[in-house]
FIPA-245571 format. One record per residue (C-alpha): z, y negated, x negated; residue in three letters. Coordinates in steps of 0.001 Angstrom, whole numbers, plus 500000, padded with zeros to 6 digits. Layout:
<pts>
ZYXALA ...
</pts>
This chain:
<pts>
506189512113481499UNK 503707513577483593UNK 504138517284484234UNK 500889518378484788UNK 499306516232481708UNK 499680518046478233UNK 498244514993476426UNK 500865513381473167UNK 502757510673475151UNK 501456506990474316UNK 502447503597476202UNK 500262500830476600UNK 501344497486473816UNK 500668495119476662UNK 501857496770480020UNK 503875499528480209UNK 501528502057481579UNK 501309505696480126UNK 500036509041479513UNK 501788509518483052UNK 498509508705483918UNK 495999511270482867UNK 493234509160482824UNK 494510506581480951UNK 492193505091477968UNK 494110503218474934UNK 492029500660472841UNK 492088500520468815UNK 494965497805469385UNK 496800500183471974UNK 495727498243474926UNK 495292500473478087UNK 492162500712480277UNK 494184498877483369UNK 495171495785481182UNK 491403495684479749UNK 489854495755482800UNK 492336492996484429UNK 491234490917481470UNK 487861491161481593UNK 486943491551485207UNK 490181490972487341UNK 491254487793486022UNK 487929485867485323UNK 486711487295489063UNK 489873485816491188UNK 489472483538493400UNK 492324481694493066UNK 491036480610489388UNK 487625479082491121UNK 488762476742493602UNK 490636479588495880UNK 492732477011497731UNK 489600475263499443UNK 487516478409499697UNK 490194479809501951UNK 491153476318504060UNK 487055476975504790UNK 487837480530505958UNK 490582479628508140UNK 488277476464509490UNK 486052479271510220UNK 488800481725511782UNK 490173478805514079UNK 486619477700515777UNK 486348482026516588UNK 489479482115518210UNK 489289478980520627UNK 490156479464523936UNK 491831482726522802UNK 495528483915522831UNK 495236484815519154UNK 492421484231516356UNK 493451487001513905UNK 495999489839513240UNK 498370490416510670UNK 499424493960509811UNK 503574493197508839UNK 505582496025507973UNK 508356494188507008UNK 508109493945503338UNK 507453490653500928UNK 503849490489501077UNK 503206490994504564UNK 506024488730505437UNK 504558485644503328UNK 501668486515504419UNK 502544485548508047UNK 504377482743507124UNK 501214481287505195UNK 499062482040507952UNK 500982479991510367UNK 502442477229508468UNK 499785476081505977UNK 496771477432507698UNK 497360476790511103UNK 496404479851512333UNK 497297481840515433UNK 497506485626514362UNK 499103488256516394UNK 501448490156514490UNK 500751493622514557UNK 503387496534513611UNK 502864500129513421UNK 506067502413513829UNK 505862505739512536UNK 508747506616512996UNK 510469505448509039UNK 511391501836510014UNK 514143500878507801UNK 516750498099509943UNK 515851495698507343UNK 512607495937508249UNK 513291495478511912UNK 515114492792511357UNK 512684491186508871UNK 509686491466511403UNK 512096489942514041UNK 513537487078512267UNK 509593486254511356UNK 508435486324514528UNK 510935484318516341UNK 510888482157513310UNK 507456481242513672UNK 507127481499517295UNK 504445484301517081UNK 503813487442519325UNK 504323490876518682UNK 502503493772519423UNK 503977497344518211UNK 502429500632518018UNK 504284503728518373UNK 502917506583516296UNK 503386509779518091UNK 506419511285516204UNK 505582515278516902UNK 502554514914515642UNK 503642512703512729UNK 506250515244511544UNK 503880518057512094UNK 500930516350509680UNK 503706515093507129UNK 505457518523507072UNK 501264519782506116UNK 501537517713503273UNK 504863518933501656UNK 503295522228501884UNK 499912521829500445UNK 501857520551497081UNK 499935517253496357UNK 501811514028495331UNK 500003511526498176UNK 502556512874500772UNK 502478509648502523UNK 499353509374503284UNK 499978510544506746UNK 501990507219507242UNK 499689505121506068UNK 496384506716507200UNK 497526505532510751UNK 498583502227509778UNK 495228501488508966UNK 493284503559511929UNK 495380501874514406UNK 494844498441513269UNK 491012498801513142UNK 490709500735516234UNK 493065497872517916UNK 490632494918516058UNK 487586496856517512UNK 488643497599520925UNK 489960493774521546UNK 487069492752519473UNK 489285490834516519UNK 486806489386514001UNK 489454488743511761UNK 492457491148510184UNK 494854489459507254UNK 495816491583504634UNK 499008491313502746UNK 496912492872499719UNK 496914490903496813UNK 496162491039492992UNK 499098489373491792UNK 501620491909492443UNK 498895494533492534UNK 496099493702489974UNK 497452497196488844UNK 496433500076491203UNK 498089503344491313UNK 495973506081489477UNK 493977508547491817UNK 496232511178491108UNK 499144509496492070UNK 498415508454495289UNK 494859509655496674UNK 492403507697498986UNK 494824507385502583UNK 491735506844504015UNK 490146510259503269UNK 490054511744506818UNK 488217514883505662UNK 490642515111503696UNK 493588514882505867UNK 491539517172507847UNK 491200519659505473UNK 495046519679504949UNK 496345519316508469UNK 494200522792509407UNK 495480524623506697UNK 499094523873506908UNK 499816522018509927UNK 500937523846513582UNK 499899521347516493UNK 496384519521516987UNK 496717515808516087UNK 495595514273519888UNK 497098510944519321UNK 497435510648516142UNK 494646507512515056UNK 492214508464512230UNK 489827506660510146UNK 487508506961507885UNK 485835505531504242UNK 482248504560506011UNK 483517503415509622UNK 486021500892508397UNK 484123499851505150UNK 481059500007506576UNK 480443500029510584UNK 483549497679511737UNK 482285494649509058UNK 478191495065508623UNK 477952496594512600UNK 480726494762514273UNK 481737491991512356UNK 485099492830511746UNK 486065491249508219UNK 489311491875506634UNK 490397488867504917UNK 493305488723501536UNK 494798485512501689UNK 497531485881499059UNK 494354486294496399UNK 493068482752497362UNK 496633480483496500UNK 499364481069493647UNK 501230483815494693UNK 504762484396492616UNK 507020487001493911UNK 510183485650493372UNK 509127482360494788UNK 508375483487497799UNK 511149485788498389UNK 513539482911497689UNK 511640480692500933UNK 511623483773502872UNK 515393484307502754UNK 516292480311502968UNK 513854479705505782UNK 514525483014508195UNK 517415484981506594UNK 514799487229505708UNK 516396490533503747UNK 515158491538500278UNK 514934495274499146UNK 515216496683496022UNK 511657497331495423UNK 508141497030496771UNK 507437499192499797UNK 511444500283500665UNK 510995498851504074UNK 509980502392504805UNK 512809505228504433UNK 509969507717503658UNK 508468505799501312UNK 511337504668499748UNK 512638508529499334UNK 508962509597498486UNK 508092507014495407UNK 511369506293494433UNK 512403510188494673UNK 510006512700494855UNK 507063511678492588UNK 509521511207489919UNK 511035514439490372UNK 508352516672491366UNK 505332514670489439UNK 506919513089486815UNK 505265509847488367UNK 507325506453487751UNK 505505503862490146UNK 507325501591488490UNK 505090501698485355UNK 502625500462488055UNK 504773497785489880UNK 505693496379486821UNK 502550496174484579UNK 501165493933487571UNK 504151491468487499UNK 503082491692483882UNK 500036490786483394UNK 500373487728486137UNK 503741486208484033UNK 505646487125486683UNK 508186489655484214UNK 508143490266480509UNK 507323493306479156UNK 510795493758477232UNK 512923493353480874UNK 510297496203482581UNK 511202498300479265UNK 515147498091480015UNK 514116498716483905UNK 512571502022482977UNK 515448503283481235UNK 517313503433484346UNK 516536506206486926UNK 513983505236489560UNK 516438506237492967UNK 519935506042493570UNK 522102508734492541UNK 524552507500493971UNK 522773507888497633UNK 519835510375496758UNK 521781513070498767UNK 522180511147501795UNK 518706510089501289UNK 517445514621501114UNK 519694514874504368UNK 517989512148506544UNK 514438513159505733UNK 515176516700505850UNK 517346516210509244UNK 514249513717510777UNK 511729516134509321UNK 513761518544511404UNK 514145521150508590UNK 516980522285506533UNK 517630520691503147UNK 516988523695501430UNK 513581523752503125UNK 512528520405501919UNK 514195520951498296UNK 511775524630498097UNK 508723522194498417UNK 510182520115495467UNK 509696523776493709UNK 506913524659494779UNK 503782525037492729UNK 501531521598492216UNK 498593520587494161UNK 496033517729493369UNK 493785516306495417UNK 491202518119494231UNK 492549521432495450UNK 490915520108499085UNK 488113519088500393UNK 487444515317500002UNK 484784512216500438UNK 485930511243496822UNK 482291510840495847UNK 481933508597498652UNK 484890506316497428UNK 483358506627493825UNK 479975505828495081UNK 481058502622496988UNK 483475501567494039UNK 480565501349491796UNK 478302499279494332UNK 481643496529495227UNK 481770496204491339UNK 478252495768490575UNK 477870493408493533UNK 480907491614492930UNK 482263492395496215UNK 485949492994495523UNK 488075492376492700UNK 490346494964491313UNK 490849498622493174UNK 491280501859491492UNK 489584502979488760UNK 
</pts>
Protein backbone atom coordinates (compact mmCIF):
# COMPACT_ATOMS: atom_id res chain seq x y z
CA UNK A 1 0.00 0.00 0.00
CA UNK A 2 0.97 3.42 -0.18
CA UNK A 3 1.47 5.13 3.16
CA UNK A 4 0.75 8.45 2.47
CA UNK A 5 -2.53 7.61 0.22
CA UNK A 6 -5.76 7.02 2.39
CA UNK A 7 -7.75 6.04 -0.73
CA UNK A 8 -9.75 2.04 -0.47
CA UNK A 9 -7.04 -0.13 -2.14
CA UNK A 10 -8.03 -1.19 -5.86
CA UNK A 11 -5.69 -3.02 -8.55
CA UNK A 12 -5.90 -2.50 -12.06
CA UNK A 13 -7.88 -5.96 -14.10
CA UNK A 14 -5.31 -5.62 -16.82
CA UNK A 15 -1.87 -4.61 -15.22
CA UNK A 16 -1.16 -4.80 -11.87
CA UNK A 17 -0.89 -1.21 -10.98
CA UNK A 18 -2.58 0.27 -7.76
CA UNK A 19 -3.83 2.73 -5.40
CA UNK A 20 0.06 2.77 -4.56
CA UNK A 21 -0.24 5.29 -6.96
CA UNK A 22 -2.29 8.20 -5.82
CA UNK A 23 -3.17 9.36 -8.98
CA UNK A 24 -4.28 6.43 -10.37
CA UNK A 25 -7.79 6.53 -12.43
CA UNK A 26 -9.81 3.03 -12.76
CA UNK A 27 -12.32 2.72 -15.73
CA UNK A 28 -16.04 1.23 -15.34
CA UNK A 29 -14.30 -2.22 -16.37
CA UNK A 30 -11.40 -1.63 -13.73
CA UNK A 31 -8.90 -0.72 -16.29
CA UNK A 32 -6.26 1.81 -14.95
CA UNK A 33 -5.35 5.18 -16.52
CA UNK A 34 -1.62 3.71 -17.50
CA UNK A 35 -3.10 0.65 -19.44
CA UNK A 36 -5.76 3.12 -21.18
CA UNK A 37 -3.48 5.44 -22.24
CA UNK A 38 -0.89 2.65 -23.63
CA UNK A 39 -3.89 1.50 -25.60
CA UNK A 40 -5.00 4.36 -27.04
CA UNK A 41 -1.98 6.52 -27.58
CA UNK A 42 1.20 4.37 -26.77
CA UNK A 43 0.57 1.49 -28.85
CA UNK A 44 -1.13 2.96 -32.04
CA UNK A 45 1.82 5.92 -31.85
CA UNK A 46 5.03 3.38 -31.86
CA UNK A 47 7.10 3.34 -34.29
CA UNK A 48 7.93 0.03 -34.47
CA UNK A 49 4.12 -0.73 -35.59
CA UNK A 50 4.63 1.84 -38.77
CA UNK A 51 7.50 0.62 -40.55
CA UNK A 52 10.10 1.30 -37.46
CA UNK A 53 12.75 -1.01 -38.90
CA UNK A 54 13.35 1.21 -42.14
CA UNK A 55 12.63 4.52 -40.45
CA UNK A 56 15.59 3.84 -38.21
CA UNK A 57 18.13 2.07 -41.03
CA UNK A 58 17.31 5.92 -42.53
CA UNK A 59 18.43 7.45 -39.21
CA UNK A 60 21.51 5.55 -38.93
CA UNK A 61 22.16 6.30 -42.95
CA UNK A 62 21.86 9.71 -41.68
CA UNK A 63 24.12 9.26 -38.41
CA UNK A 64 26.95 7.50 -40.55
CA UNK A 65 27.35 10.38 -43.44
CA UNK A 66 27.71 13.01 -39.91
CA UNK A 67 30.33 11.10 -38.52
CA UNK A 68 32.73 10.53 -41.62
CA UNK A 69 36.09 11.20 -41.18
CA UNK A 70 35.40 11.09 -37.41
CA UNK A 71 36.66 8.73 -34.59
CA UNK A 72 33.07 8.15 -33.51
CA UNK A 73 29.50 9.16 -35.04
CA UNK A 74 27.40 8.86 -31.84
CA UNK A 75 27.49 8.00 -28.07
CA UNK A 76 25.90 5.51 -26.11
CA UNK A 77 25.23 6.12 -22.43
CA UNK A 78 25.85 2.09 -20.97
CA UNK A 79 25.56 1.59 -17.44
CA UNK A 80 25.77 -1.87 -17.58
CA UNK A 81 22.28 -3.05 -17.46
CA UNK A 82 20.03 -4.97 -20.34
CA UNK A 83 18.90 -2.11 -22.25
CA UNK A 84 21.88 -0.16 -22.54
CA UNK A 85 23.85 -3.23 -23.25
CA UNK A 86 21.58 -4.30 -26.37
CA UNK A 87 21.51 -1.19 -27.15
CA UNK A 88 25.27 -1.13 -28.00
CA UNK A 89 25.25 -4.29 -29.44
CA UNK A 90 22.43 -3.14 -31.99
CA UNK A 91 24.18 -0.11 -32.71
CA UNK A 92 27.25 -1.83 -33.86
CA UNK A 93 26.19 -5.01 -35.32
CA UNK A 94 23.00 -4.30 -37.29
CA UNK A 95 23.44 -0.63 -37.79
CA UNK A 96 26.87 -0.26 -38.47
CA UNK A 97 27.47 2.44 -36.43
CA UNK A 98 30.54 3.76 -34.64
CA UNK A 99 29.36 5.10 -31.13
CA UNK A 100 31.64 5.81 -28.32
CA UNK A 101 30.57 4.22 -25.31
CA UNK A 102 30.15 6.51 -22.65
CA UNK A 103 30.00 5.52 -18.74
CA UNK A 104 29.39 7.64 -15.85
CA UNK A 105 30.76 6.35 -12.37
CA UNK A 106 29.25 7.71 -9.43
CA UNK A 107 30.64 5.99 -7.33
CA UNK A 108 27.65 2.69 -7.04
CA UNK A 109 29.13 0.50 -9.84
CA UNK A 110 28.11 -2.93 -9.07
CA UNK A 111 31.23 -5.65 -10.48
CA UNK A 112 28.65 -7.01 -12.68
CA UNK A 113 28.32 -3.98 -14.15
CA UNK A 114 32.01 -3.51 -14.66
CA UNK A 115 32.33 -6.48 -16.04
CA UNK A 116 29.26 -6.18 -18.31
CA UNK A 117 30.53 -2.78 -19.82
CA UNK A 118 33.95 -4.56 -20.30
CA UNK A 119 33.01 -7.73 -21.87
CA UNK A 120 30.81 -5.29 -24.38
CA UNK A 121 33.35 -3.25 -25.26
CA UNK A 122 36.07 -5.62 -26.01
CA UNK A 123 33.37 -7.68 -27.55
CA UNK A 124 32.55 -5.26 -30.04
CA UNK A 125 35.79 -3.64 -30.41
CA UNK A 126 34.45 -0.18 -29.25
CA UNK A 127 36.10 2.64 -27.11
CA UNK A 128 35.45 3.71 -23.81
CA UNK A 129 35.29 6.85 -22.26
CA UNK A 130 34.44 7.02 -18.31
CA UNK A 131 33.49 9.81 -16.18
CA UNK A 132 34.27 9.97 -12.64
CA UNK A 133 31.65 11.77 -10.58
CA UNK A 134 33.27 13.58 -7.80
CA UNK A 135 32.49 11.26 -4.80
CA UNK A 136 32.57 14.13 -1.82
CA UNK A 137 30.34 15.95 -3.45
CA UNK A 138 28.17 12.99 -4.49
CA UNK A 139 27.81 11.75 -0.88
CA UNK A 140 27.29 15.22 0.34
CA UNK A 141 24.11 15.92 -2.27
CA UNK A 142 22.80 12.21 -1.71
CA UNK A 143 23.14 12.48 2.12
CA UNK A 144 20.67 16.13 1.30
CA UNK A 145 18.26 13.92 -0.02
CA UNK A 146 17.85 11.31 2.84
CA UNK A 147 17.28 14.27 4.91
CA UNK A 148 14.76 16.28 3.10
CA UNK A 149 12.41 12.95 3.34
CA UNK A 150 11.27 12.61 -0.36
CA UNK A 151 11.21 9.17 -2.13
CA UNK A 152 13.39 10.35 -5.51
CA UNK A 153 16.62 9.86 -3.42
CA UNK A 154 18.45 8.93 -6.47
CA UNK A 155 18.06 11.55 -8.31
CA UNK A 156 21.43 12.81 -7.41
CA UNK A 157 22.84 9.73 -9.38
CA UNK A 158 21.07 10.14 -12.17
CA UNK A 159 20.84 13.95 -12.52
CA UNK A 160 24.64 13.67 -13.43
CA UNK A 161 24.33 10.86 -15.66
CA UNK A 162 22.43 12.90 -17.83
CA UNK A 163 24.36 16.49 -17.33
CA UNK A 164 27.53 14.83 -18.08
CA UNK A 165 26.51 13.18 -21.17
CA UNK A 166 25.01 16.38 -22.70
CA UNK A 167 27.65 18.63 -21.54
CA UNK A 168 30.25 15.90 -23.09
CA UNK A 169 27.86 15.76 -26.60
CA UNK A 170 28.00 19.65 -26.57
CA UNK A 171 31.50 20.33 -25.83
CA UNK A 172 32.81 17.61 -28.58
CA UNK A 173 29.92 18.71 -30.61
CA UNK A 174 28.09 14.98 -30.85
CA UNK A 175 24.96 15.39 -33.00
CA UNK A 176 23.86 12.19 -32.01
CA UNK A 177 23.29 10.43 -28.28
CA UNK A 178 21.53 6.68 -28.23
CA UNK A 179 19.28 6.07 -25.61
CA UNK A 180 18.67 2.73 -24.07
CA UNK A 181 15.00 4.15 -23.37
CA UNK A 182 12.43 2.18 -24.72
CA UNK A 183 8.59 1.55 -24.51
CA UNK A 184 8.63 -2.03 -24.39
CA UNK A 185 9.96 -2.58 -21.05
CA UNK A 186 8.90 0.93 -20.10
CA UNK A 187 5.57 1.88 -21.86
CA UNK A 188 4.76 2.14 -18.04
CA UNK A 189 6.40 5.18 -16.32
CA UNK A 190 6.87 5.50 -12.70
CA UNK A 191 4.22 7.92 -11.13
CA UNK A 192 5.52 11.53 -10.24
CA UNK A 193 5.48 10.78 -6.78
CA UNK A 194 7.53 7.95 -6.95
CA UNK A 195 10.34 9.12 -8.59
CA UNK A 196 10.29 13.03 -9.44
CA UNK A 197 11.70 14.82 -12.60
CA UNK A 198 15.94 13.96 -12.14
CA UNK A 199 16.21 16.65 -14.27
CA UNK A 200 14.71 19.35 -11.99
CA UNK A 201 17.89 21.37 -11.18
CA UNK A 202 15.94 23.99 -9.20
CA UNK A 203 14.96 21.49 -7.59
CA UNK A 204 18.04 19.77 -6.63
CA UNK A 205 19.00 23.21 -5.87
CA UNK A 206 16.50 23.90 -3.60
CA UNK A 207 17.38 20.65 -1.66
CA UNK A 208 21.15 20.64 -1.77
CA UNK A 209 21.02 24.39 0.10
CA UNK A 210 18.83 23.34 2.63
CA UNK A 211 20.36 20.15 3.70
CA UNK A 212 23.56 19.69 2.08
CA UNK A 213 27.24 20.94 3.76
CA UNK A 214 29.75 21.53 0.74
CA UNK A 215 29.09 23.61 -2.60
CA UNK A 216 28.62 21.21 -5.55
CA UNK A 217 31.87 22.65 -7.88
CA UNK A 218 32.10 19.61 -9.97
CA UNK A 219 29.28 18.11 -9.68
CA UNK A 220 27.49 18.42 -13.62
CA UNK A 221 23.93 19.87 -13.63
CA UNK A 222 21.26 20.18 -16.09
CA UNK A 223 18.30 21.41 -16.68
CA UNK A 224 14.41 20.80 -18.29
CA UNK A 225 14.85 23.79 -21.08
CA UNK A 226 18.75 23.45 -21.89
CA UNK A 227 18.67 19.78 -22.72
CA UNK A 228 15.04 19.68 -24.15
CA UNK A 229 15.27 22.69 -25.67
CA UNK A 230 18.78 24.56 -26.43
CA UNK A 231 21.12 21.31 -27.11
CA UNK A 232 18.38 19.91 -30.02
CA UNK A 233 16.49 23.25 -31.59
CA UNK A 234 20.01 25.55 -30.86
CA UNK A 235 22.68 23.00 -31.31
CA UNK A 236 21.44 20.17 -32.99
CA UNK A 237 22.01 17.68 -30.57
CA UNK A 238 19.18 14.93 -31.04
CA UNK A 239 18.81 12.10 -28.74
CA UNK A 240 17.80 9.16 -30.62
CA UNK A 241 15.70 5.61 -28.93
CA UNK A 242 16.59 2.88 -31.01
CA UNK A 243 15.08 -0.02 -29.05
CA UNK A 244 11.45 1.81 -29.91
CA UNK A 245 12.13 1.42 -33.71
CA UNK A 246 12.75 -2.84 -33.86
CA UNK A 247 11.02 -5.71 -31.68
CA UNK A 248 12.47 -5.49 -28.53
CA UNK A 249 11.75 -8.74 -26.06
CA UNK A 250 13.58 -8.82 -22.87
CA UNK A 251 14.30 -12.20 -22.45
CA UNK A 252 15.47 -12.49 -25.98
CA UNK A 253 17.93 -10.31 -25.73
CA UNK A 254 19.31 -11.19 -22.47
CA UNK A 255 19.70 -14.76 -23.72
CA UNK A 256 22.20 -13.23 -26.96
CA UNK A 257 23.79 -11.03 -24.53
CA UNK A 258 24.99 -13.83 -22.23
CA UNK A 259 25.78 -16.45 -25.28
CA UNK A 260 27.58 -13.83 -27.33
CA UNK A 261 29.84 -11.91 -24.43
CA UNK A 262 29.24 -13.80 -21.13
CA UNK A 263 27.33 -10.90 -20.34
CA UNK A 264 25.84 -11.22 -16.47
CA UNK A 265 22.10 -10.92 -15.77
CA UNK A 266 20.71 -9.28 -12.51
CA UNK A 267 17.80 -9.88 -10.77
CA UNK A 268 15.93 -6.91 -11.86
CA UNK A 269 15.96 -3.79 -13.98
CA UNK A 270 18.38 -1.13 -12.81
CA UNK A 271 20.54 -3.50 -10.03
CA UNK A 272 23.66 -2.68 -11.90
CA UNK A 273 23.74 0.13 -9.41
CA UNK A 274 24.20 -0.86 -5.54
CA UNK A 275 22.30 2.37 -4.66
CA UNK A 276 19.71 1.82 -6.77
CA UNK A 277 19.35 -1.56 -6.17
CA UNK A 278 19.16 -0.84 -2.14
CA UNK A 279 16.99 2.34 -2.89
CA UNK A 280 13.99 0.71 -5.18
CA UNK A 281 14.30 -2.60 -4.10
CA UNK A 282 14.62 -1.42 -0.26
CA UNK A 283 13.77 1.80 0.74
CA UNK A 284 10.68 2.87 -1.29
CA UNK A 285 9.10 -0.24 -0.19
CA UNK A 286 9.84 0.30 3.29
CA UNK A 287 9.66 3.89 3.81
CA UNK A 288 6.92 4.66 0.84
CA UNK A 289 5.15 1.71 0.56
CA UNK A 290 6.23 1.97 -3.24
CA UNK A 291 6.62 -1.57 -5.11
CA UNK A 292 8.38 -0.57 -8.53
CA UNK A 293 7.64 -3.71 -9.42
CA UNK A 294 3.92 -2.94 -10.03
CA UNK A 295 5.64 -0.66 -12.62
CA UNK A 296 8.29 -3.08 -14.12
CA UNK A 297 5.86 -5.55 -14.52
CA UNK A 298 2.67 -3.90 -15.95
CA UNK A 299 5.12 -2.88 -18.93
CA UNK A 300 6.28 -6.51 -19.61
CA UNK A 301 2.51 -6.78 -19.50
CA UNK A 302 1.04 -4.95 -21.69
CA UNK A 303 3.92 -5.80 -24.52
CA UNK A 304 3.26 -9.96 -23.95
CA UNK A 305 6.35 -10.13 -22.56
CA UNK A 306 4.78 -11.75 -18.84
CA UNK A 307 1.27 -12.68 -17.88
CA UNK A 308 -0.49 -10.99 -15.48
CA UNK A 309 -1.08 -14.20 -13.17
CA UNK A 310 3.10 -14.86 -12.94
CA UNK A 311 3.56 -10.77 -11.94
CA UNK A 312 0.65 -11.59 -9.28
CA UNK A 313 2.76 -14.59 -7.65
CA UNK A 314 5.98 -12.13 -8.08
CA UNK A 315 4.34 -9.58 -5.84
CA UNK A 316 3.65 -11.85 -3.15
CA UNK A 317 7.20 -12.21 -2.49
CA UNK A 318 9.14 -9.34 -0.78
CA UNK A 319 10.76 -6.88 -3.17
CA UNK A 320 14.74 -7.18 -1.53
CA UNK A 321 16.56 -9.87 -0.08
CA UNK A 322 16.18 -10.63 3.43
CA UNK A 323 18.47 -12.71 3.37
CA UNK A 324 21.23 -9.84 2.40
CA UNK A 325 19.20 -6.57 3.25
CA UNK A 326 21.58 -6.11 6.28
CA UNK A 327 24.67 -6.34 4.44
CA UNK A 328 23.04 -4.26 1.90
CA UNK A 329 22.12 -1.07 5.25
CA UNK A 330 25.93 -1.63 6.16
CA UNK A 331 27.54 -0.87 2.71
CA UNK A 332 25.45 2.19 1.97
CA UNK A 333 25.58 3.39 5.38
CA UNK A 334 29.55 2.57 5.59
CA UNK A 335 30.05 4.34 1.75
CA UNK A 336 27.63 7.05 2.80
CA UNK A 337 30.13 7.33 5.62
CA UNK A 338 27.46 7.34 8.41
CA UNK A 339 26.48 4.93 11.01
CA UNK A 340 23.66 2.47 10.35
CA UNK A 341 21.63 3.88 12.85
CA UNK A 342 21.99 7.21 11.05
CA UNK A 343 20.72 5.99 7.79
CA UNK A 344 17.90 3.69 9.50
CA UNK A 345 16.60 7.37 11.55
CA UNK A 346 15.98 8.72 7.92
CA UNK A 347 13.89 5.52 7.18
CA UNK A 348 11.83 7.12 10.33
CA UNK A 349 11.78 10.15 9.62
CA UNK A 350 8.73 12.14 8.69
CA UNK A 351 7.68 12.07 4.68
CA UNK A 352 8.52 14.58 2.15
CA UNK A 353 7.07 14.95 -1.47
CA UNK A 354 8.28 16.74 -4.04
CA UNK A 355 6.13 19.30 -3.57
CA UNK A 356 7.52 20.27 -0.20
CA UNK A 357 10.41 22.17 -2.57
CA UNK A 358 10.71 24.35 -4.97
CA UNK A 359 10.36 22.89 -8.52
CA UNK A 360 10.04 23.64 -12.54
CA UNK A 361 7.14 21.01 -12.40
CA UNK A 362 4.96 23.39 -14.39
CA UNK A 363 7.60 23.53 -16.84
CA UNK A 364 7.67 19.62 -17.24
CA UNK A 365 3.75 19.77 -17.28
CA UNK A 366 3.77 22.51 -19.76
CA UNK A 367 6.15 20.71 -22.25
CA UNK A 368 4.33 17.25 -21.64
CA UNK A 369 1.22 18.70 -22.96
CA UNK A 370 2.92 20.36 -26.15
CA UNK A 371 5.13 16.63 -27.03
CA UNK A 372 1.58 15.04 -26.78
CA UNK A 373 -0.36 17.38 -28.77
CA UNK A 374 2.43 17.53 -31.36
CA UNK A 375 3.07 14.01 -31.37
CA UNK A 376 6.56 14.44 -30.44
CA UNK A 377 7.18 11.55 -28.05
CA UNK A 378 5.35 8.58 -27.22
CA UNK A 379 4.69 7.56 -23.71
CA UNK A 380 6.35 9.60 -20.52
CA UNK A 381 4.71 10.28 -17.30
CA UNK A 382 1.49 11.26 -16.82
Amino acid sequence: MNLLNPRPYQICTCCVMDTSDAMIVFDEKGVCDHCNAYFEHTLPNWPVNHGGEAQLEKIAERIRNEGKGKDFDCIIGMSGGIDSSYLTYIAKENLGLRPLVFHVDAGWNSQEAVNNIEKLVDGLGLDLYTEVIDWNEMRDLQLAYFKAGVPNIDTPQDHAFFATMYQFAQKYQVKNILTGANLSTECVRNPVEWMYYQSDSVQLRDIHQQFGSRPLKNYPRTSILWHKVYLPYIQGIKVIRPLNYIPYVKQDAIKLLVERFGWQPYPRKHFESRFTRFYESYWLFKRFGYDVRRVQFSSLILTGQMSREEALEELKKSPYDEQTIAQDIEFVANKLAISVPELESYLEAPRRSYQDYKSQKWVYDLGAKAMKLLRMEVGGKR
